[in-house]
N, C-alpha and C positions, 0 to 999 in steps of 0.2 A: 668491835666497834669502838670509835674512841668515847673515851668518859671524862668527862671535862671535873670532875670532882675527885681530891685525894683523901680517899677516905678509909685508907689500911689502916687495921687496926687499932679503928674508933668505935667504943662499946658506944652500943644501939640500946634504949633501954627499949621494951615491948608497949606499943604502942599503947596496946588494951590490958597492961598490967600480967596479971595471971587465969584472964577473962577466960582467953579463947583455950577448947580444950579439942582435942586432935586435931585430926586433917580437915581442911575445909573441904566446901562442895565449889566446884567451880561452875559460877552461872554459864551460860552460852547467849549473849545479847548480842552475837552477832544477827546479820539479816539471814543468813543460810537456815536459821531455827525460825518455824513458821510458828513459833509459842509466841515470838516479840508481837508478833499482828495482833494477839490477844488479848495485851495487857490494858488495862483502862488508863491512859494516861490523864485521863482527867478526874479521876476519882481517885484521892490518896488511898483512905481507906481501903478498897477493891482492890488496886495495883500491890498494897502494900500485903494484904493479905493470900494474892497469886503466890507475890515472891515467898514468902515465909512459907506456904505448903508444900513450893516446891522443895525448897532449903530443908525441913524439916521432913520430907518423907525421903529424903535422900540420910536420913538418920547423922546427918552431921549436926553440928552446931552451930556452925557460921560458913561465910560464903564468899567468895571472891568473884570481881566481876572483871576482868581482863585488863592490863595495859595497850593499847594500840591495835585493840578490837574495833573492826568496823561493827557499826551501831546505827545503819542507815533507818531501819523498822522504828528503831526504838525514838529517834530524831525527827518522826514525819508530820507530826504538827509544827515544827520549828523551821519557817520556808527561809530566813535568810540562813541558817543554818546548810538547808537543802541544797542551796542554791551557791551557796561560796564552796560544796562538798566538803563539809567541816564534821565527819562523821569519823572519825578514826580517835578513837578515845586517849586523851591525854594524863587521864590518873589511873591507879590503883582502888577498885570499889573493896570496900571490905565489908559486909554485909553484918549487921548483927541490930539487936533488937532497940526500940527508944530507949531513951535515957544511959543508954550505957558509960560509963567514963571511958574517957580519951587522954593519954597521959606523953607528956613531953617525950619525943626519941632521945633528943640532944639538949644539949641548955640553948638559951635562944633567948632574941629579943621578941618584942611581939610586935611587928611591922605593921597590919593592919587588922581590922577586925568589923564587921557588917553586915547587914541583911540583903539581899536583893531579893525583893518581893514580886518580882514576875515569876509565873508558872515556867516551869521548868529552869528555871535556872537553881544557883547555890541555896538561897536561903540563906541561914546563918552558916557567915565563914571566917575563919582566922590564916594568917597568914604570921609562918614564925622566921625570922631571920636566923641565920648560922651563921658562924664562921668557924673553919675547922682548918687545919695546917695551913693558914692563910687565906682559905680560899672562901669567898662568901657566897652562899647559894641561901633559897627560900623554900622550906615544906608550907603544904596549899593543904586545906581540910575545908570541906564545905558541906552542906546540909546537917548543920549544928544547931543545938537548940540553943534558943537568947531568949532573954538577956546574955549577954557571953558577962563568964567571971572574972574574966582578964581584961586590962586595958590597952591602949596601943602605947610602943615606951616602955610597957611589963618588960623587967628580968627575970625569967623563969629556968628552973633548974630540970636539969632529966629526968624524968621518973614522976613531976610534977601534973597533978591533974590542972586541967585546962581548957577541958572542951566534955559534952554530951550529944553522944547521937540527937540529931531532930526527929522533928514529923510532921505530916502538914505543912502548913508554911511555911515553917523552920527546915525544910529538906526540900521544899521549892517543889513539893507535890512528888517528888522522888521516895520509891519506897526508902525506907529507914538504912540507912547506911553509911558510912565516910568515905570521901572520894581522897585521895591523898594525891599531892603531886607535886613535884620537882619545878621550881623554875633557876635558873640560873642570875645569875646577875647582868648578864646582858640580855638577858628573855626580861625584865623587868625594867631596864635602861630604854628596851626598842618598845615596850607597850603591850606588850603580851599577858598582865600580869591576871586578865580572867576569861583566858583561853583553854577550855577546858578537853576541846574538841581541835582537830586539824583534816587540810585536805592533803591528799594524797602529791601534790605537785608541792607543798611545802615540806615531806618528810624529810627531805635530805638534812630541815633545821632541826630534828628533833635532838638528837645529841646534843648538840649545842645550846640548845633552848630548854627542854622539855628533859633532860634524860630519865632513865629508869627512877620510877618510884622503890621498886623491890628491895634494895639494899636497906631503905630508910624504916624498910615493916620486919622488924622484930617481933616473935611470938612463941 
């Protein structure tokens, strides 16, 4: 697949420090698992507490929740969502507990930073500029707790805390987790910049817009 990013051999610092300790549990939020029908999307508390017993009887520590997982179940209070088929997940979920610290991959400027207070959306999110062997692209983190520490303008260095898991309002009624995501500088030029979700007739933009988070999650 092409990858619009030149990124050989550029140390990653680990997102979450020396937090995460072994292999994660990988969630299944696609629609094929009849567990998504279960969760309470409208009670944080309840939903947050499903996800953590499931995560935690799987005796891991933390949790990944898919790149480019359809997530129709998980979507079905959100009808223009429903309805544009914007169900094919556009970040990396890394699942881990409130307040945890979140620490710079790369150095980076801090492009924006804000709350969106409707249910089910980000909550508190930061968005970090790069530019790495010329090329500028943007990491996406959203369901963060705010106040955020940083401001938009920040110069922040790798390995720099800069963000806390949310919850409640601050994670947009999402259980507790960071969504991470890739925009490109032309995903941000055409308007894309809090698209978290895509439909299946626009995948062919994904490379070019969206690409892989994975490279950018060190741990």
């Amino acid at each position: 697949m092409y990858y619009p990013l030149n990124l050989q051999n550029i140390h990653i610092y680990p997102l979450f420090g020396d937090y995460l300790k072994g292999a994660p549990y990988i969630f299944d939020f696609s629609s094929s698992n009849p567990k998504t029908l279960e969760y309470n999307l409208t009670d944080f508390e309840a939903f947050d507490q499903m996800i953590f017993e499931e995560l935690y009887g799987s005796s891991a520590q933390w949790g990944i929740g898919r790149y480019l997982e359809e997530r129709k179940n998980l979507l079905r209070l959100y009808s223009n969502i429903i309805q544009e088929k914007r169900y094919y997940h556009l970040g990396l979920d890394i699942v881990v507990p409130y307040d945890i610290p979140i620490y710079a991959p790369l150095n980076a400027e801090v492009y924006k930073t804000g709350k969106e207070t409707q249910l089910g959306n980000y909550g508190g999110f930061v968005i970090l500029k790069h530019c790495v062997n010329k090329v500028t692209f943007y990491s996406f983190y959203g369901h963060l707790k705010t106040p955020h520490s940083i401001s938009e303008g920040d110069q922040i260095k790798a390995s720099q805390e800069f963000a806390r898991i949310g919850k409640e309002s601050d994670s947009g009624g999402w259980f507790c987790h960071v969504h991470l995501q890739i925009l490109t500088q032309r995903a941000i030029e055409e308007g894309y910049l809090d698209w978290g979700y895509i439909s299946p007739d626009l995948m062919p933009m994904v490379a070019s817009h969206f690409p892989s988070p994975y490279f950018l999650f060190n741990y």
